[in-house]
C-alpha positions as CSV (number, residue, x, y, z in Angstrom):
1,X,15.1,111.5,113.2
2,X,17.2,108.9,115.4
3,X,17.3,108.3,118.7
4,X,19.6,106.0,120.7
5,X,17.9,104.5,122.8
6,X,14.9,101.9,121.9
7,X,12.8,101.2,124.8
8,X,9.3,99.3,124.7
9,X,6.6,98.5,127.1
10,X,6.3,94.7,127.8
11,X,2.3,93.8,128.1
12,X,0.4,94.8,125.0
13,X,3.8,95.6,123.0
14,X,6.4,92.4,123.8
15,X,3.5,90.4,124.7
16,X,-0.5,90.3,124.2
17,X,-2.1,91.1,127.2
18,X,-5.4,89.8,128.4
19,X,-6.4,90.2,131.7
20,X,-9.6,88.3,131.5
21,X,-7.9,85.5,129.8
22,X,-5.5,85.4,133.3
23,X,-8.5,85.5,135.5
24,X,-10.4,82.8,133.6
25,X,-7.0,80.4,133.7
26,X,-6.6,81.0,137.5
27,X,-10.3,80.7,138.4
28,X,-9.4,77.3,136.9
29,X,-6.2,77.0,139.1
30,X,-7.4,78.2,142.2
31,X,-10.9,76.9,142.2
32,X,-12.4,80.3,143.0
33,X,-14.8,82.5,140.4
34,X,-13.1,85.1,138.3
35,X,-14.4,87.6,139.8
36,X,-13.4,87.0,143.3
37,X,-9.8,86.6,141.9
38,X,-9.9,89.8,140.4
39,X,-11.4,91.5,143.8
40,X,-9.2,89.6,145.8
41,X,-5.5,90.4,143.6
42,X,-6.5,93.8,141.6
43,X,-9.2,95.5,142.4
44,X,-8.3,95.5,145.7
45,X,-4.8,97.1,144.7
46,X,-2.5,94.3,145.9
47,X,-1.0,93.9,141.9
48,X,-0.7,97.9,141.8
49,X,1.2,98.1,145.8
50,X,3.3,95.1,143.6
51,X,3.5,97.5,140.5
52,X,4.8,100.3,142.8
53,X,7.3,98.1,145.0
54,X,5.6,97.7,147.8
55,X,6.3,94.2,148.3
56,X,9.6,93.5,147.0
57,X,9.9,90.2,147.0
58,X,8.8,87.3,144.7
59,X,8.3,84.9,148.2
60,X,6.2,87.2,150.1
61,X,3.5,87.9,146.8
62,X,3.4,84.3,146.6
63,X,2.3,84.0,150.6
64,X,0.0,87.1,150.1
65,X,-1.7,84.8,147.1
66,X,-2.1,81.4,148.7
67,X,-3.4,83.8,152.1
68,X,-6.4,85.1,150.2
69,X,-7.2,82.6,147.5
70,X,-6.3,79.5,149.9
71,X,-4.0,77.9,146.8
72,X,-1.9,74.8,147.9
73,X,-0.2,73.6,144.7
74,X,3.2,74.3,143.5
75,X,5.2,77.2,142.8
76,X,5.8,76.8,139.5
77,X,1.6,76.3,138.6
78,X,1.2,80.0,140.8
79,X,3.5,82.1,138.6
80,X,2.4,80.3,135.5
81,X,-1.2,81.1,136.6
82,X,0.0,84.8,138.0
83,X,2.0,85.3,134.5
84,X,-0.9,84.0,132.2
85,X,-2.1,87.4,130.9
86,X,1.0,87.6,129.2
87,X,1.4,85.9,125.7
88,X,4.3,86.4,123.5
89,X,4.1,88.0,119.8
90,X,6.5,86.5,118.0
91,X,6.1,89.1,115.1
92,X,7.6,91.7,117.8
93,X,10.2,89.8,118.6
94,X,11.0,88.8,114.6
95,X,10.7,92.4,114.3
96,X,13.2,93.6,117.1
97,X,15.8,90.8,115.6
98,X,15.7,92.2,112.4
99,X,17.4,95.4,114.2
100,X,19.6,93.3,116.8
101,X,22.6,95.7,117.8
102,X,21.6,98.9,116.0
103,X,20.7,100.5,119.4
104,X,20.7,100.1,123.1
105,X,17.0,98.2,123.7
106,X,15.4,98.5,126.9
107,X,11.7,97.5,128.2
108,X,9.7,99.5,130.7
109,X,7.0,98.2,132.1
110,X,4.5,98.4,135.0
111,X,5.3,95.1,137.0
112,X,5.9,93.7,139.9
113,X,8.9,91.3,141.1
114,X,7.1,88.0,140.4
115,X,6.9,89.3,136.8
116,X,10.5,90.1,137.0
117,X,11.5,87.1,138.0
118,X,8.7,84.9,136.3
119,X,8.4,85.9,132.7
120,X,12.1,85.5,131.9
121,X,11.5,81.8,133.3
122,X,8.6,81.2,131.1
123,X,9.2,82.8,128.2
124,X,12.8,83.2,127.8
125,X,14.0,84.2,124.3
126,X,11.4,86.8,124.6
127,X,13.8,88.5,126.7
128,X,17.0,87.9,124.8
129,X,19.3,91.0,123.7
130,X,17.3,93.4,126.1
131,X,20.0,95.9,127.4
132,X,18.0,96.9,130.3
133,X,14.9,95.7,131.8
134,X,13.1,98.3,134.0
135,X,10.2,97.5,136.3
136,X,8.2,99.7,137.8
137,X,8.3,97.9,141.1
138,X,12.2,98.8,141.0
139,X,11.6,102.5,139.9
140,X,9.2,103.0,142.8
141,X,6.7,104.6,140.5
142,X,3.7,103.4,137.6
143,X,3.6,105.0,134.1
144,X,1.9,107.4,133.3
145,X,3.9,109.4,136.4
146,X,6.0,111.9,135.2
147,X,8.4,110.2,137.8
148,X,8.5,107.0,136.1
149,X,10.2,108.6,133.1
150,X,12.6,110.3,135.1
151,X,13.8,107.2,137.1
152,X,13.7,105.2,133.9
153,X,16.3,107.9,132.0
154,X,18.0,107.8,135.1
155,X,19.0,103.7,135.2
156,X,19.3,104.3,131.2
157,X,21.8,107.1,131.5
158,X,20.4,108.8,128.4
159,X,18.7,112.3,128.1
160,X,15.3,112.6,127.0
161,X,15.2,113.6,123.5
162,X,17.6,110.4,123.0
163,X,15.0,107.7,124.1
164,X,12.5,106.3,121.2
165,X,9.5,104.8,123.4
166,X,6.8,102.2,122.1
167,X,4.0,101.8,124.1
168,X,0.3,101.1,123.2
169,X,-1.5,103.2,126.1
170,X,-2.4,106.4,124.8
171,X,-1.6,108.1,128.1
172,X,2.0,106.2,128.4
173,X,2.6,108.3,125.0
174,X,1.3,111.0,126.2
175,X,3.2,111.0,129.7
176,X,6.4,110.1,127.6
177,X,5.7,112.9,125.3
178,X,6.1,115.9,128.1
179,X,8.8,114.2,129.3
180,X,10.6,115.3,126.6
181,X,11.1,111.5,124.7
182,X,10.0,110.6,121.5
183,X,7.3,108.3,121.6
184,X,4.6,106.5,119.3
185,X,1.7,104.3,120.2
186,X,1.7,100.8,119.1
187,X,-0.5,99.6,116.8
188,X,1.3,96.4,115.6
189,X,4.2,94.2,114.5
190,X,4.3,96.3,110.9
191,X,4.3,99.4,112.7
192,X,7.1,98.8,114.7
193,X,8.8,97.9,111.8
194,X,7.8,100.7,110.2
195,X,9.5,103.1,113.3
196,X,12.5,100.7,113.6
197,X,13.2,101.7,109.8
198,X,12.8,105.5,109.9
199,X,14.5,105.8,113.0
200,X,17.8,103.7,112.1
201,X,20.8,105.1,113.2
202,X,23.6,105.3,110.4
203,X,26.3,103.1,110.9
């Protein structure tokens, strides 16, 4: 069965994603403990109220940081230490290529605007040939809310049953699933592969 629209989540799919490897690199950064870090930025649901849109602008995130972790260096060393979780897999990306211009490709993910505007920076052919790039901090709402998939078929312009999702949370599938999309958790570079080829569109 094909569907026309191709759309992946971007931590754990696009990119590894570690989130104890981020708060042991920005321990490091900020000269704090890992664990106050991660009271200070997550627990205490400042990256989620990010996630959601809350604060919309790269600029104030970064004063919210520096407020509460007392960080003084650059810019550039913040986002890098912000983005750090984040660690591209090539094979993905290899395996996306292979299937360049078949279909309309599109990433959904829950992320704020730093990571909007970061990411690309820092990793930027990771990015290349995406038709649409939809954050949740634009859609006003987090996956696995049944809202979330409405916005994002919204900004796509496609109906349900014509959107293919990848995503490697087991409630993300799920979610996408009553939404009425196709959708398959990710297990790997070969299984992507794998859906890209039995879900080609003929030309």
């Amino acid at each position: 069965m094909s569907r026309r629209h191709l759309v992946l989540d971007l931590g754990g799919v696009l990119f590894h994603f570690d989130h104890a490897r981020r708060l042991q690199h920005m321990a490091g950064v900020f000269a704090l403990p890992a664990d106050r870090i991660d009271e200070l930025l997550w627990r205490s649901g400042f990256s989620a109220d990010c996630d959601a849109g809350k604060h919309p602008h790269p600029a104030e995130i970064r004063r919210h940081i520096r407020a509460v972790t007392g960080f003084t260096g650059s810019d550039d060393h913040l986002d890098a230490a912000w983005c750090s979780a984040f660690q591209p897999d090539h094979a993905v990306r290899e395996a996306l290529d292979q299937h360049r211009g078949a279909r309309p490709v599109a990433l959904f993910t829950n992320n704020g605007p730093l990571e909007e505007e970061a990411l690309p920076r820092l990793h930027p052919t990771m990015f290349d040939g995406f038709d649409h790039l939809l954050f949740s901090h634009r859609l006003g709402h987090r996956k696995p809310a049944p809202a979330a998939f409405e916005a994002a078929s919204q900004r796509l312009g496609a109906a349900p049953g014509d959107i293919l999702f990848i995503d490697d949370s087991p409630a993300n599938v799920d979610a996408a699933r009553a939404a009425g999309w196709t959708a398959v958790r990710f297990r790997g570079a070969e299984t992507l592969s794998q859906v890209l080829i039995s879900t080609k569109e003929p030309r």
